[in-house]
C-alpha positions, 0 to 999 in steps of 0.5 A: 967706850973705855969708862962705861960698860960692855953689852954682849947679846946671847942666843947662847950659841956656839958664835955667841960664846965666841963673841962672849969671850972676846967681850969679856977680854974686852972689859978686863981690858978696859976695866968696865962693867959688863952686860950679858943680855938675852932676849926672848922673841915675843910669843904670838898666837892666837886663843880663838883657834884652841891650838896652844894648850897655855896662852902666848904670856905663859909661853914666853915666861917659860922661855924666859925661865929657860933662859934665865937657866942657861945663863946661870950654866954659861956664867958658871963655866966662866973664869973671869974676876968681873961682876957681869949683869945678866939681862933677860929681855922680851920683844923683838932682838934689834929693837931690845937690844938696842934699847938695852945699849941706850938705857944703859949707856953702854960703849961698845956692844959685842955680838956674834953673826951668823955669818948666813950668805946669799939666800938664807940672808935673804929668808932670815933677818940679819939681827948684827946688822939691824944692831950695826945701824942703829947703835949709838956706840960701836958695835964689834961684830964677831964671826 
């Protein structure tokens, strides 16, 4: 962990900046590089029933593009001497994000959780704890 970079995941929330900050502190500590990653869900539909007014691939350019801006707006407003990498992803959260953590070789991922109980943990799927289970480096989670 102390030689190789940071991973930190963004929806770009309020959670999010928080664990931003602690991943941060984390890399000045250490001294390490610094990934900031985002990823777009997958657009899906279907052409056949001429509801969408441009395709699913169109869609999910323009979110990334949304994205891609917003990460230039949180940077921005960063003090940090460190050189962060920005990452945008597409396809599902877990799954990229820890492809992103392996391809990289990262040694810690910092994210932030929702903190959803009972039922709504129920109804949404808990992206901090599919990360938590299937990373190879430890994983600080933060509320």
């Amino acid at each position: 962990m102390r030689t190789r970079q940071i991973l930190c995941p963004t929806d770009f929330s309020e959670t999010a900046s928080h664990a931003l900050r602690y991943a941060i502190e984390m890399a000045n500590f250490y001294h390490v590089g610094f990934r900031l990653l985002h990823v777009v869900d997958q657009a899906y539909g279907n052409e056949n029933y001429q509801i969408l007014t441009i395709t699913p691939e169109e869609l999910a350019k323009s979110m990334e593009d949304a994205a891609a801006e917003k990460m230039q707006q949180l940077l921005s407003g960063l003090e940090s001497e460190l050189t962060i990498e920005t990452v945008i992803r597409r396809g599902s959260l877990v799954e990229q994000i820890l492809e992103e953590a392996e391809e990289n070789d990262v040694g810690m991922i910092v994210m932030a959780s929702h903190g959803r109980t009972g039922f709504s943990h129920l109804l949404h799927t808990n992206i901090a704890e599919g990360v938590a289970n299937g990373a190879k480096c430890p994983v600080l989670v933060v509320k």
